[in-house]
Phi, psi and omega in degrees: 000142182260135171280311173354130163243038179293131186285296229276323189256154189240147168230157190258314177223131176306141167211063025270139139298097179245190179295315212250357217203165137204151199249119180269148139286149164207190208184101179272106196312286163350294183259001161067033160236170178265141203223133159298133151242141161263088130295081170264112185305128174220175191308103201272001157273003177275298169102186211287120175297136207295303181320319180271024173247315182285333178292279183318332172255008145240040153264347174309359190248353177330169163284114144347302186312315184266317179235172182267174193230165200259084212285289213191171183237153152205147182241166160209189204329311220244327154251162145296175169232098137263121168276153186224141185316152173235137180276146152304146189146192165183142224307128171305317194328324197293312189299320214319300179314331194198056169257145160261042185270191190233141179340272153343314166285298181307314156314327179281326168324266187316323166288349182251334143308290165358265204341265252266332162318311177285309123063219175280006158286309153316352179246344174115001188272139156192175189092341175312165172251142182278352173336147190294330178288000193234005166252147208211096188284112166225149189024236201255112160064012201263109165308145165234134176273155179261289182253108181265327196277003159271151161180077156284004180222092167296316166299330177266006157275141163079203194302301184330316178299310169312320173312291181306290206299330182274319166284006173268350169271334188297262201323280249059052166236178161225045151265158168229099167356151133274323228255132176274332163323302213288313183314335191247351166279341188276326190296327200286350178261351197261356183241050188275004157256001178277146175293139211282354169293303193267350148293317178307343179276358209230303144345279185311324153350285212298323203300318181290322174316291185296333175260008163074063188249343198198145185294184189285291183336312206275311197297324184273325164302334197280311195311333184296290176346313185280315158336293216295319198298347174273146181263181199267111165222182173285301164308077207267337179288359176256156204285181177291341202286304183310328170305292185296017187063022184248124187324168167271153164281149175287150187265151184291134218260340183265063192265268200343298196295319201270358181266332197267284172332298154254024134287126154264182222278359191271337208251344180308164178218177180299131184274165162219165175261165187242022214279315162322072166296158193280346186280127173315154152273122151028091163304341182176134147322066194257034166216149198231124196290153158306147161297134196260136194264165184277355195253000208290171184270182199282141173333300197253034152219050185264138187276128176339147146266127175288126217277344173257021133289327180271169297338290185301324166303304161335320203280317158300292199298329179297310183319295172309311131007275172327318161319303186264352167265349183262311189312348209241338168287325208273332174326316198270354179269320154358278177324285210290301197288348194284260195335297193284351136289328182281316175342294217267003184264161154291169189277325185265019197280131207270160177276195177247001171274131173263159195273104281202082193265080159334130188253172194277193163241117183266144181258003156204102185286138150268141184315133155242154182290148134306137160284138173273154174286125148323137170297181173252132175324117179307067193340119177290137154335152188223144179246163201289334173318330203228036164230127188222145197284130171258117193301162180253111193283320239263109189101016204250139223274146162331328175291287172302335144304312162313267180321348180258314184314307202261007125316310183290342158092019160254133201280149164191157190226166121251169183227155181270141167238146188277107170220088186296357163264347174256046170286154180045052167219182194247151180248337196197125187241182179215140339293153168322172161275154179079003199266165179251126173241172170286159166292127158103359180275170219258101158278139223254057194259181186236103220227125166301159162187000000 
């Protein structure tokens, strides 16, 4: 039965559980928009805990971006209300089993929870938990925390949490080993196209996080570290093994015997596979590994390609693209200028090559008369009528440059040049401003973008 007496706001649907809370749809009567409710119960002879109303007014300066944001507060006998802005996005919780995200994603992901860790430790907040239930994914890949003002899951806090959160995106699971042996054995299969160098950096992380071997500082440095080993490409869903050409390791066929060994029976659990890995497979090759000789040493000790030679090699080929893609535009603005010139002669225009008459051979020519040459034909007058000012377009929006020439009883054509500070204004014309022309002749201007 609900007890509740919140007047203003009603809430509608459970959309999470937590340890300290539960979190509603809700529907504010008063402004007719939809609002997150945080309901949390507390003791009504203890009464509203004060620390979590200061926590909460000193997180109003939080980043948006990062933390959910706080609308308002109300208490009644027995509980709190916090409305919370509500986002578009949806629970990681929801995800853990079947996000496509990528090796690479998932490391920005977790450095950028870090961040909002350091953060708010600067406003004095810490100790919330990073739990999957407690992040909230809006637009591309971005975390957000729901509740900061708790912290009540010591485990799922500070580094230790990041640690646990990051091996359930790696694994796709929302179970967690007791055992951390087990935890980096179970990795080792979920990260089984990575070269075994870049799981052990990735392992030893997880391995210092959970056991609180080393602070949020040293641990966020290290997660940078590991960034820079990916190279800045657009494609992020392919791994680092696949950037560097290196074959994938074969999955361990004694993965079983060795999880039996260092589990006890208490802590196995139901197995799942892991042969989905979270790493995409390869859309396209655009480099072909070198031939491996029949003497090469075992797969994960073939020697590397050096990632700034394919990087450089990348780099020459865009360039050479580019190259060939800008000669074959200019081919075709010729062409298009060719045409449009032969379009635009006149028909009676003579040519310039000369003609050539052979006369016959006479053997006693006679005077023949000449036609005299005509004079040349006299320009017709222009009446003062049919003279017009041609206006000064320069700095004048396109529109308004249209419109005054064919007021002015003038013909025009432009062209755009990229100059983003005169965008959509004329930079420059042909015939000048002021100058006096016939009606209908054509002015030439130039408009920025």
């Amino acid at each position: 039965m609900d007890t509740h007496t919140y007047k203003r706001y009603n809430k509608e649907q459970q959309l999470q559980k937590q340890s300290s809370g539960n979190l509603y749809k809700g529907r504010d009567s008063i402004l007719h928009r939809d609002v997150m409710l945080y309901i949390s119960e507390f003791n009504e002879n203890e009464g509203p805990r004060l620390d979590v109303i200061q926590s909460i007014k000193d997180g109003s300066q939080l980043p948006e971006d990062r933390f959910m944001h706080v609308w308002d507060i109300e208490l009644d006998s027995h509980s709190i209300m916090i409305v919370l802005k509500p986002e578009l996005g949806y629970f990681l919780e929801e995800e853990l089993e079947s996000h496509s995200l990528s090796v690479y994603e998932i490391l920005v992901l977790i450095r950028t929870l870090g961040q909002s860790m350091q953060d708010a430790a600067k406003d004095g907040i810490s100790g919330f938990s990073v739990h999957a239930n407690n992040i909230w994914i809006q637009g591309a890949n971005q975390p957000i925390i729901i509740n900061y003002w708790s912290n009540e899951d010591p485990l799922w806090s500070e580094a230790g949490g990041l640690g646990r959160l990051l091996y359930q995106l790696i694994a796709k699971t929302s179970i967690i080993p007791a055992n951390v042996e087990a935890m980096g054995l179970l990795l080792v299969d979920a990260l089984g196209k990575m070269p075994v160098d870049e799981k052990e950096v990735i392992i030893k992380w997880i391995r210092a996080a959970v056991l609180d071997r080393k602070s949020l500082t040293v641990l966020l440095k290290g997660l940078d570290q590991m960034l820079l080993t990916y190279p800045e490409h657009l494609d992020m869903e392919r791994t680092l093994s696949e950037k560097k050409l290196i074959p994938p390791i074969p999955p361990d066929p004694d993965l079983t015997k060795k999880m039996a060994a260092v589990q006890s029976p208490q802590e196995q659990f139901q197995s799942r596979s892991f042969q989905d890995t979270i790493i995409s497979p390869p859309k396209s090759a655009p480099y072909q590994a070198k031939p491996v000789q029949q003497q090469a040493r075992p797969v994960q000790h073939q020697p590397q390609s050096d990632p700034e030679e394919l990087e450089t090699a990348v780099r020459r080929s865009g360039t050479k693209k580019k190259w060939i893609l800008a000669g074959l535009i200019i081919l075709v603005l010729l062409i298009a200028e060719m045409l449009t010139v032969h379009l635009l002669r006149k028909p009676d225009q003579p040519s310039n090559q000369p003609v050539v008459v052979e006369k016959p051979a006479v053997p006693n020519p006679t005077p023949q008369p000449t036609t005299p040459t005509p004079a040349p034909a006299t320009p017709k007058p222009v009446n003062e009528g049919d003279i017009v000012v041609v206006p000064n377009l320069k700095d004048m929006p396109l529109k308004e440059a249209e419109a005054l020439l064919l007021a002015n009883n003038l013909r025009y054509q432009f062209f755009l040049e990229a100059n983003e500070a005169s965008a959509g204004k004329v930079m420059r014309q042909d015939p000048p401003a002021n100058q006096n022309v016939e009606k209908g002749t054509e002015v030439t201007f130039y408009v920025g973008k």
